[in-house]
C-alpha positions in Angstrom: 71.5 26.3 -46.8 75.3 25.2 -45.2 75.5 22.0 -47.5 78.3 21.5 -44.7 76.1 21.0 -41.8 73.7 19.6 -44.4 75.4 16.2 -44.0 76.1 16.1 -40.6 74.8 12.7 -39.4 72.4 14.0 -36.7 70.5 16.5 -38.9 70.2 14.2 -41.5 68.4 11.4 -39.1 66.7 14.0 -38.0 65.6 14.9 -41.2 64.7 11.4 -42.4 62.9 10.5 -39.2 60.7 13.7 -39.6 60.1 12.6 -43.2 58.7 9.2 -42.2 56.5 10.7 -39.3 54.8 12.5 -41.9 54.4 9.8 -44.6 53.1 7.4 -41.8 50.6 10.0 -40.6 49.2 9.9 -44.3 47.7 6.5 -43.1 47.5 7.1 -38.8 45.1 9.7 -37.2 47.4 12.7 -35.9 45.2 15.3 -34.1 46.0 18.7 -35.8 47.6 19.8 -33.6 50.4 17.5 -33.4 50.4 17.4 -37.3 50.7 21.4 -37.4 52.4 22.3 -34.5 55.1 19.4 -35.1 55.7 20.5 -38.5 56.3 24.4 -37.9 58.5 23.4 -34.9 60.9 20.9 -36.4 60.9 22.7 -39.9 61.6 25.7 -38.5 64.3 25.0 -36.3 66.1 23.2 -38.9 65.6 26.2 -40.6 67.7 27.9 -38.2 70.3 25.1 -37.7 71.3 25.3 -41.3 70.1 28.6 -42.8 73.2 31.5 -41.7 71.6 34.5 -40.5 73.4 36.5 -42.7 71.9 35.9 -46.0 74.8 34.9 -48.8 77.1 33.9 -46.0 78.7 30.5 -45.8 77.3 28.7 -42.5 79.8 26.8 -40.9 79.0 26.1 -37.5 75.3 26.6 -35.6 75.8 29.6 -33.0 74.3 30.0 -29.8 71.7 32.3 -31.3 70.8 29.8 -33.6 70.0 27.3 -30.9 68.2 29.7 -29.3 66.0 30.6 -32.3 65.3 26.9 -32.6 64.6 26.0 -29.1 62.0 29.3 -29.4 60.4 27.8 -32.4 59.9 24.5 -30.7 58.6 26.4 -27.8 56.3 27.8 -29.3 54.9 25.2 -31.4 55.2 23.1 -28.1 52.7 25.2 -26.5 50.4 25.7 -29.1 50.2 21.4 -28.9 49.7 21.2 -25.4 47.2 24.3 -25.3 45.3 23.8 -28.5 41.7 23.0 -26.9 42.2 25.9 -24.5 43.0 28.4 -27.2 40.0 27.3 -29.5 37.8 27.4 -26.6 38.3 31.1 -26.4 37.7 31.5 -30.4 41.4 33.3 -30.4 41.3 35.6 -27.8 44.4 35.4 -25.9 45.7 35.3 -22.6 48.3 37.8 -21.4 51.1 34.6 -21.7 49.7 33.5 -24.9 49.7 37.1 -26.3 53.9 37.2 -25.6 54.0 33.8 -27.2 52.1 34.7 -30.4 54.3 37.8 -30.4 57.2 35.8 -30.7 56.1 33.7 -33.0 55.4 36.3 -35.3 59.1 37.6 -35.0 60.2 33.7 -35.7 58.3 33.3 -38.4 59.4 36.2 -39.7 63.2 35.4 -39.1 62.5 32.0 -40.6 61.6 33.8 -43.9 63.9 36.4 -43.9 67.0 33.7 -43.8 65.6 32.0 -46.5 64.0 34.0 -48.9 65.2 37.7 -48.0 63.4 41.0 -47.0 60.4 40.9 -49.4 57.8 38.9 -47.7 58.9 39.4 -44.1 58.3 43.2 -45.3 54.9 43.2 -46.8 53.7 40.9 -44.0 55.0 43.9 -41.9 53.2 46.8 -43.9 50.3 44.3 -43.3 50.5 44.4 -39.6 50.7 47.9 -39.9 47.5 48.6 -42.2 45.2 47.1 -38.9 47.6 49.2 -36.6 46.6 52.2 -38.3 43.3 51.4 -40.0 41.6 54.7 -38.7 44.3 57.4 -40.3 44.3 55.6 -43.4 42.4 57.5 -46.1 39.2 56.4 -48.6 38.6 52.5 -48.7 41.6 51.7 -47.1 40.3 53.2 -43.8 38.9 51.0 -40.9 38.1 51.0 -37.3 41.4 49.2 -36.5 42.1 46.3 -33.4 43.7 45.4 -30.6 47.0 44.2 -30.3 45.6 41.4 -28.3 42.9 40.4 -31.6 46.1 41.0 -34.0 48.4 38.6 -32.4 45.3 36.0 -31.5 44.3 36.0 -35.7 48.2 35.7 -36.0 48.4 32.7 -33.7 45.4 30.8 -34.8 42.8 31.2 -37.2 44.4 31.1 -40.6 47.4 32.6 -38.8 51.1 30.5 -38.2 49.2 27.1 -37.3 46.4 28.1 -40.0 45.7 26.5 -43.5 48.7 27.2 -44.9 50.6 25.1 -42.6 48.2 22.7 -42.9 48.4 22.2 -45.9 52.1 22.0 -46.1 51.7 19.5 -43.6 48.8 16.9 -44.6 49.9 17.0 -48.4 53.1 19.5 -49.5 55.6 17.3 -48.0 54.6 14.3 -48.7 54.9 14.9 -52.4 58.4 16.4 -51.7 59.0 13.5 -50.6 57.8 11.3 -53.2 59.8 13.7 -55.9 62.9 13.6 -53.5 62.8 9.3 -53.8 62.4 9.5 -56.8 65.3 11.1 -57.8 66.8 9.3 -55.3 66.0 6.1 -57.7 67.4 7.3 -60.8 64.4 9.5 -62.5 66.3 12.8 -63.9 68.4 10.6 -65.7 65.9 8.8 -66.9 63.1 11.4 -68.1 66.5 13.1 -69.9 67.7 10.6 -71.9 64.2 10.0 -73.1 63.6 13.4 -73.6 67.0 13.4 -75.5 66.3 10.2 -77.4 62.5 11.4 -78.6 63.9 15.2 -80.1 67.2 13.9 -81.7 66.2 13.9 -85.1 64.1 17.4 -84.6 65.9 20.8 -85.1 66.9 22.3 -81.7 66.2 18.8 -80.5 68.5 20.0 -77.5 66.4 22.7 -76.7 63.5 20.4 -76.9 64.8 17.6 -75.1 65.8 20.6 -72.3 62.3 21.7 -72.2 60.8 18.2 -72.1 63.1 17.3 -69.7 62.6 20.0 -67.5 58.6 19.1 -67.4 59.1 16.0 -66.6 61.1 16.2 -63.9 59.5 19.8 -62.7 56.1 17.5 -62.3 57.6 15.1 -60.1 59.6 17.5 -58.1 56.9 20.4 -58.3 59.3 23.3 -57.2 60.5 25.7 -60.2 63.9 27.2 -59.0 64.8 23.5 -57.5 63.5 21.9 -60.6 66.2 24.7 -62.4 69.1 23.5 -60.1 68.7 19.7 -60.6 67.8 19.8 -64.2 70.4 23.0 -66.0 73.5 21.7 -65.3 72.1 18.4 -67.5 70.7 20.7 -70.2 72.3 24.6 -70.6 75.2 23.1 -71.8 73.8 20.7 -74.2 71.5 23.1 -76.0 75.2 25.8 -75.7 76.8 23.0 -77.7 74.3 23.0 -80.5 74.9 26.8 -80.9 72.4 28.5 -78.4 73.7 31.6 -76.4 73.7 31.1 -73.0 71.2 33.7 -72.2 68.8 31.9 -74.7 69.5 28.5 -73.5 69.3 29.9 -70.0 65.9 31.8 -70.8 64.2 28.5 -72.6 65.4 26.5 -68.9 63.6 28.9 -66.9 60.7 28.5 -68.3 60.6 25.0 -69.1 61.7 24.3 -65.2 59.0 27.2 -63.7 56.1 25.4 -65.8 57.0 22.4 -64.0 54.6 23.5 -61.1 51.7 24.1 -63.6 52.2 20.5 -65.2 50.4 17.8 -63.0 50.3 15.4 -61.4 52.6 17.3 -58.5 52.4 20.9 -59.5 53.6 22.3 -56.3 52.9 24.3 -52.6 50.5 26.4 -54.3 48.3 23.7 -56.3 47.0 22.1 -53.2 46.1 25.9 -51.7 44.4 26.3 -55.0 41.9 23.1 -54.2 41.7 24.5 -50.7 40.8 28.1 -51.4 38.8 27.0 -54.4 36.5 24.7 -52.7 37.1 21.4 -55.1 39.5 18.2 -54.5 43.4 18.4 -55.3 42.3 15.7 -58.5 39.8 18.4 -59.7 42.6 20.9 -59.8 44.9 18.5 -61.9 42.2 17.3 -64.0 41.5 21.0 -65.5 45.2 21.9 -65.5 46.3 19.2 -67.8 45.2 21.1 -70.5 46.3 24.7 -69.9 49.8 23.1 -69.1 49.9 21.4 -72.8 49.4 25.0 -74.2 52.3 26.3 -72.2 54.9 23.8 -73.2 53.5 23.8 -76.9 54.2 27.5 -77.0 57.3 26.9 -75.2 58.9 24.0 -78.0 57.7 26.5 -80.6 59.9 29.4 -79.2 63.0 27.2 -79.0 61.9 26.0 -82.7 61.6 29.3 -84.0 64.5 31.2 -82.0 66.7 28.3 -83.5 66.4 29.8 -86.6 67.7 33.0 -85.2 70.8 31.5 -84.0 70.9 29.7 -87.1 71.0 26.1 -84.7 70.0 23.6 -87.3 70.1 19.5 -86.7 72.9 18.6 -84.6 74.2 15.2 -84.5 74.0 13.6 -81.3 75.5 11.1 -78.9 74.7 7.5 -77.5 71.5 8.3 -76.1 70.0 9.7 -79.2 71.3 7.0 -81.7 69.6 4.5 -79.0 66.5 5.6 -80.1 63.6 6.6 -78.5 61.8 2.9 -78.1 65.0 1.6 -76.9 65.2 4.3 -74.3 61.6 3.7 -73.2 62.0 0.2 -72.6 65.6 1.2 -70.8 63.5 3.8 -68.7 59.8 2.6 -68.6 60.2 1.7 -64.8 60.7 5.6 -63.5 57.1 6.5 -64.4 55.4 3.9 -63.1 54.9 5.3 -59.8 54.4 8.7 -61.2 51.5 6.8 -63.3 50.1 5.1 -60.2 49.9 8.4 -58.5 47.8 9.4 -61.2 45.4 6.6 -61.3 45.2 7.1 -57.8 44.1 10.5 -57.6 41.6 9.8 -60.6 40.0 7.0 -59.0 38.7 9.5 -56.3 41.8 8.4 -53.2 42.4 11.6 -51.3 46.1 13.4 -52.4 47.9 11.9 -48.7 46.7 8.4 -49.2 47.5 8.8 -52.8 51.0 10.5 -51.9 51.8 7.7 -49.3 51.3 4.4 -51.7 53.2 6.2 -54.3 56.0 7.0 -52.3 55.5 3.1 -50.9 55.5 1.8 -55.0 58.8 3.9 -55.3 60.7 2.0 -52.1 59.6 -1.2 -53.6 60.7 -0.5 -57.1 64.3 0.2 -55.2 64.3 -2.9 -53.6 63.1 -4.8 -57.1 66.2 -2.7 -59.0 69.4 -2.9 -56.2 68.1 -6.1 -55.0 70.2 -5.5 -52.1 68.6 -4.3 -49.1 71.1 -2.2 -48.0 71.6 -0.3 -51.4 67.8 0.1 -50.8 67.9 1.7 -47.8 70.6 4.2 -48.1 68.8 5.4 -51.0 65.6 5.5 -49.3 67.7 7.3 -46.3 68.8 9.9 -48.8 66.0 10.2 -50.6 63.7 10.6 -47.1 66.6 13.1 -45.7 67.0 15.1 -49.1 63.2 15.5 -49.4 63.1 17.2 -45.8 65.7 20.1 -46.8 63.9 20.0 -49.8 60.9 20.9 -48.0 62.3 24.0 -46.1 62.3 26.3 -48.5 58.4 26.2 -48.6 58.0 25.9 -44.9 59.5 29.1 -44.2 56.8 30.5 -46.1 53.9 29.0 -43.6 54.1 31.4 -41.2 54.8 34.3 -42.7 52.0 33.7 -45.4 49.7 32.5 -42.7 50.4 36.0 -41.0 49.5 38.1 -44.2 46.3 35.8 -45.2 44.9 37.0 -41.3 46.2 40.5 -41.4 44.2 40.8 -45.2 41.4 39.2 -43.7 40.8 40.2 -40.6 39.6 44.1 -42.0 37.8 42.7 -44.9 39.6 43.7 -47.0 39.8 41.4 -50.5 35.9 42.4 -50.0 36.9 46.4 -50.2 39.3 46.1 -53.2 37.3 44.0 -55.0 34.5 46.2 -55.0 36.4 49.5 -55.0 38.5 47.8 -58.1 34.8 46.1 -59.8 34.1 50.3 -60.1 38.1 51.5 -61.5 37.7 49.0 -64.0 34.2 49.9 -65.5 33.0 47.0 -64.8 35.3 45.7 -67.6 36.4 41.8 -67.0 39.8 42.2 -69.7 40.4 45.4 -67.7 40.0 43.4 -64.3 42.5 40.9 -65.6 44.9 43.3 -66.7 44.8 44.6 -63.1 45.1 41.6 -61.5 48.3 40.7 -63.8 49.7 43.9 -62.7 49.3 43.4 -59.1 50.7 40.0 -59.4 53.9 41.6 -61.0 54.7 44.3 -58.3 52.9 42.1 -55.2 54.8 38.8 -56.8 58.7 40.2 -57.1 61.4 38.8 -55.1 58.9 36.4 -53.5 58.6 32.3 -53.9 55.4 31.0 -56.5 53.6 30.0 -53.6 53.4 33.2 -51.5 53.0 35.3 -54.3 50.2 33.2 -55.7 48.4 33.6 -51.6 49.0 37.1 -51.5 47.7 38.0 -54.9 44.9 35.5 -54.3 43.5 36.7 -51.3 43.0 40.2 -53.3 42.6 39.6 -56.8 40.7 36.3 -56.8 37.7 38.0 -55.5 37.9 40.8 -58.0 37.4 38.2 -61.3 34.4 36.6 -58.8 33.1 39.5 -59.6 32.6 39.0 -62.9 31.2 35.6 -62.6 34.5 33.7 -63.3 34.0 30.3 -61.1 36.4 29.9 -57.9 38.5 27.4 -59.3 39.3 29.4 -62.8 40.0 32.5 -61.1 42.5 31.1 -58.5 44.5 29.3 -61.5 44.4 32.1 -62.9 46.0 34.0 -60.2 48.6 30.5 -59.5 49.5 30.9 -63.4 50.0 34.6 -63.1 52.4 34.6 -59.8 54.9 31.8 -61.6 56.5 35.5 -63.2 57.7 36.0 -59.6 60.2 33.7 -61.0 61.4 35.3 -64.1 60.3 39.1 -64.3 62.9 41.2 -64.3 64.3 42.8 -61.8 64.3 40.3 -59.3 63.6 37.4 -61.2 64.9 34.1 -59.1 64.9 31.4 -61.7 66.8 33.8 -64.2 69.8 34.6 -61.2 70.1 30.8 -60.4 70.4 29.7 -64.4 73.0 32.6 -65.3 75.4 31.3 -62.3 75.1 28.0 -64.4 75.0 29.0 -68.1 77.6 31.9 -67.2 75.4 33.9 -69.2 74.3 37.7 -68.5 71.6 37.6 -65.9 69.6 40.6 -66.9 69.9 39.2 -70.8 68.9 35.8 -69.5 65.7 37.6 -67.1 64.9 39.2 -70.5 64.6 36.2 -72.9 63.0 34.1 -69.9 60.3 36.8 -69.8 59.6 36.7 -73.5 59.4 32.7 -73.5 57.2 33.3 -71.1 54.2 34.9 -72.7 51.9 31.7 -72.4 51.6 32.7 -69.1 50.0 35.6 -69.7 47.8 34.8 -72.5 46.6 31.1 -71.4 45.0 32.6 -68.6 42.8 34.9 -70.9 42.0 31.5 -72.4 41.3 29.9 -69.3 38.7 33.0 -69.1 37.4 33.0 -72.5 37.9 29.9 -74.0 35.9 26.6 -73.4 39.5 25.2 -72.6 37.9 24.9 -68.8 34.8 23.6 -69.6 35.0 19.8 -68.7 34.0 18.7 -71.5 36.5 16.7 -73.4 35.4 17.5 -76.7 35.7 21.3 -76.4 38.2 21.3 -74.0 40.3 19.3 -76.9 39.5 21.5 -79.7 40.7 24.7 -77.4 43.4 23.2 -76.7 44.2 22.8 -80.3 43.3 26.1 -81.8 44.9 27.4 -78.2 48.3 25.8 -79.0 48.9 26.7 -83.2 47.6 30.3 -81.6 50.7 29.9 -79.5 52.9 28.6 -82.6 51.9 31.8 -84.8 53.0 33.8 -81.6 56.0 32.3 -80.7 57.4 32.6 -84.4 56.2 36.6 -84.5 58.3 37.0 -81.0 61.1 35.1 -82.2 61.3 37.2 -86.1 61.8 33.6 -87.9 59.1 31.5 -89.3 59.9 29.0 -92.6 62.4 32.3 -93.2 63.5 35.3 -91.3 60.4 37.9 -90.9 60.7 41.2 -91.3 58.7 43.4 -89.5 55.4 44.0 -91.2 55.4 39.9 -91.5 55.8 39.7 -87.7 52.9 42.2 -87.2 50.9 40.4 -90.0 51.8 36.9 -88.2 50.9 38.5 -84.5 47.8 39.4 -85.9 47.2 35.9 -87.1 48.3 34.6 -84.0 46.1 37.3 -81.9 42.7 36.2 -84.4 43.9 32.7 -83.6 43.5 32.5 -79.8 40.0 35.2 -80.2 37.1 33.1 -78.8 35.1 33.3 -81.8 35.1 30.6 -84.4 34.9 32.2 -88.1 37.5 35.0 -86.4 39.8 31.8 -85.1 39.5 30.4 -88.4 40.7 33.3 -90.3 43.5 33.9 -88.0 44.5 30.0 -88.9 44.2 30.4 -92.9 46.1 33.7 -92.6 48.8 31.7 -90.5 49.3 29.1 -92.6 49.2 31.1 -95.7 52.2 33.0 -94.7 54.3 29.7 -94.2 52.8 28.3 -97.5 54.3 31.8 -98.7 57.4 31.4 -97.2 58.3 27.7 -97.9 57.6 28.2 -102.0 59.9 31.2 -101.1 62.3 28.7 -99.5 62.3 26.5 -102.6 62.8 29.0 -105.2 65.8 30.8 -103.4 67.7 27.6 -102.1 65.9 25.0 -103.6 64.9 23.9 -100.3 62.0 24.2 -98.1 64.3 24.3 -94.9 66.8 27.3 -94.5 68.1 25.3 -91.3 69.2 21.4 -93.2 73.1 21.1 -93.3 73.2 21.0 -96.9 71.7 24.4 -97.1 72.4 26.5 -94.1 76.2 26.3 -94.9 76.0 28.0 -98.0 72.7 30.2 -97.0 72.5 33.9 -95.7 69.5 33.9 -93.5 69.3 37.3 -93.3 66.3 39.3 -95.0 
């Protein structure tokens, strides 16, 4: 995006102005098609205003072109305002007109996300196209009677096409919690949430790391966007966990993570929670309410890899600045005000208010917590300008997904075929449920690469989710399943997104950085198997509890076998005796979690007497000792 053009007066009114619309319709009744159409067509000609259409180029001007990509996409999402009750009279069957208009809206949308996010999407959504073109050459299950182009451009059009649910739902609820995330850091919250972060891990080993990673949740649950959440928050924390003796790669590896789980933390989560509630069936608070838990395992696993690979780099307690001789309590007290709307929010949604209403007073609690801090009105309101504008470009990266997304949901749909795979993959699996979850995490790593969270959790969704149905898995676990499993769109290697934008920041090696981010990032694959097996998504807060504990010292043991260090460096028959514990742990079986738990801690009690009766310490990592200590084994 042409940061330029970015803050030229007119497109940031612009911006701002189409910001409010959408937080006032959280409490006005907008037909849906003024609240759909009016949000692909101003989205996506700012899209084209500031987006070059070179990707990697420098835009400094808008060009003709540009205008006249615009002035299609508002066209186009003119007509489909003014025409709406025509076209759903006619259950998407098209006139001759309407057929050239839903023609070129598929080559906007598709322009939309190829200036953004590349060639990936706007690719498969053309293989798509071309698997109902060519339906009856296609061999075995993948063979059907094919369509017309008139019925392939109508399901494009309407239907679950470019004015579909997706855009819906980017329009009644995604940006209105952009929004709220963009005022609030418009009022001071990433500065807040760090130095409390920073002021609760001081006295903790790796406390930079862990103030980085606690950090990076908090904020990536407000903002609810993983690379953006990595851009705000890395530039604050790489180099503070590099000056306590981190590599770069590592430090950049941990921030990927810690910034990507942001959208799995409620209460925000990002695009793809709220198309979890829809495809699911269940209310957006139901989705939060059962990822709470699952979250805490991720960022528990993720502290004890920083813990652990601190011992690697041989980063022990480092002393700290201002903010952590303040003191946690201090800090709080300093701070308490930036998560008071975040709490309300969350009050909100629990006391059964739907996710726009809940959205809009939140977003009104944060404008008058401005007001009561500035006590200016005019301080107030350019903050509130910038935080209103801000949140709008924030909000076009995920709207150039709408259409395109939208155009791959119809093209999967129309043939039936999540219905064919499913049941052709029930049959390759043997009817085997780990072997259907091992398939559906390896579509979601070759379907998911080089793509955003949110259309690689749609695309993987609309095949696989069906699949683990099959098995009896309930909606809702199988879709978080498949959400959790496309965030490694964001750091699998090759293409990896989160790892590129961290290395131009930590000046680390990108493909080192990819590969340490993808080895933090094994809660993501094994929570989900919990989320299967465990009672961790049972609703009942007893069991849900203790699965979450035996879930997260699973976790621990794993994260210290990973990372070769435990009290002491491990050598490799430790680490396979400690993955075994750790593997025992997490097993869904009491007497075979407890053993995995005694073996675990028997190998630190080991360890620590070993500890005390080389160094005379139980800590290889204290100052006093790790100067005059080799760690190595």
């Amino acid at each position: 995006m042409s940061e330029k053009l970015q803050q030229t007066p007119v497109l940031r009114t612009l911006a701002a102005l189409f910001a409010v619309m959408y937080v006032i319709s959280a409490v006005s009744i907008v037909p849906y098609q003024m609240l759909v159409g009016g949000f692909i067509g101003i989205t996506f000609a700012l899209i084209f205003m500031l987006y070059p259409a070179r990707r990697g180029k420098t835009k400094e001007r808008i060009t003709v072109f540009d205008v006249l990509w615009a002035l299609a996409a508002l066209g186009i999402a003119g007509y489909f305002i003014v025409q709406y009750d025509a076209i759903q009279m006619r259950t998407g069957f098209l006139t001759d007109l309407e057929t050239y208009i839903a023609s070129l809206a598929v080559l906007v949308s598709l322009e939309v996300a190829r200036r953004v996010l590349g060639w990936v999407l706007p690719t498969l959504a053309v293989l798509f196209l071309a698997y109902n073109f060519l339906g009856p050459q296609l061999p075995g299950f993948l063979s059907h009677p094919g369509f017309t182009y008139n019925r392939l451009m109508g399901a494009s059009f309407t239907g679950t096409g470019l004015f579909g649910l997706v855009a819906s739902v980017y329009a009644r609820y995604v940006v209105l919690f952009v929004v709220f995330g963009s005022l609030m850091q418009a009022m001071g919250v990433i500065n807040a949430i760090l130095d409390l972060a920073r002021a609760l891990t001081a006295k903790l080993r790796a406390g930079s790391a862990k103030a980085a990673i606690l950090a990076s949740a908090g904020v990536g649950s407000v903002v609810g966007q993983g690379v953006a959440n990595i851009a705000i928050t890395a530039p604050m924390t790489v180099p503070l966990m590099k000056k306590s003796g981190f590599s770069s790669e590592r430090a950049g590896g941990l921030e990927v993570v810690a910034s990507v789980g942001g959208q799995l933390l409620p209460p925000v989560m990002g695009a793809g929670a709220f198309l979890v509630a829809q495809f699911a069936g269940v209310s957006y608070a139901n989705v939060v309410t059962v990822a709470l838990a699952p979250a805490i395992l991720l960022y528990a696993g993720l502290l004890a890899s920083a813990h652990f690979e601190a011992g690697v780099e041989q980063v022990g307690y480092v002393e700290g600045g201002a903010v952590e001789a303040e003191g946690g309590w201090n800090v709080f007290k300093r701070t308490y005000w930036a998560f008071l709307p975040i709490l309300m929010l969350m009050g909100l949604l629990f006391a059964g208010m739907s996710p726009f209403r809940a959205a809009f007073w939140a977003i009104v609690s944060v404008a008058a917590l401005l007001f009561v801090r500035t006590r200016s009105p005019k301080e107030t309101a350019v903050k509130a300008f910038e935080g209103l504008s801000n949140g709008t470009f924030s909000m076009l990266g995920i709207a150039s997904t709408a259409g395109v997304i939208g155009l791959v949901i119809a093209m999967v749909n129309l043939p039936g075929l999540p219905i064919t795979f499913s049941q052709n993959a029930f049959g390759l699996v043997r009817g085997s449920l780990i072997g259907a979850y091992f398939m559906v995490v390896l579509i979601s790593l070759v379907m998911g690469m080089g793509m955003t969270v949110t259309a690689s959790y749609v695309v993987v969704a609309v095949l696989a989710a069906p699949l683990l149905g099959e098995f009896g898995v309930p909606v809702l676990v199988a879709h978080l399943v498949v959400f959790w499993l496309s965030q490694d769109s964001s750091v699998t290697p090759p293409f990896a997104l989160g790892s590129f934008v961290v290395a131009g920041i930590s000046k680390g090696d990108v493909w080192k950085t990819s590969w340490h981010a993808f080895k933090f990032a094994k809660p993501l694959y094994i929570v989900p198997l919990l989320m299967i097996y465990s009672p961790i998504m049972s609703g009942e807060p007893l069991r849900v509890l203790l699965a979450t504990v035996i879930g997260a010292i699973g976790l621990i043991f794993a994260a210290a076998a990973f990372a070769g260090f435990y009290k002491a460096p491990l050598n490799w028959p430790l680490r396979l005796l400690l993955a075994a514990a750790a593997t025992a742990t997490l097993w869904p079986e009491t007497v075979t979690s407890a053993a995995g738990i005694a073996a675990g801690l028997a190998l630190w009690g080991f360890q620590r007497w070993q500890n005390v009766r080389r160094v005379g310490h139980a800590d290889l990592l204290t100052p006093e000792v790790a100067g005059r200590t080799e760690l190595g084994t």
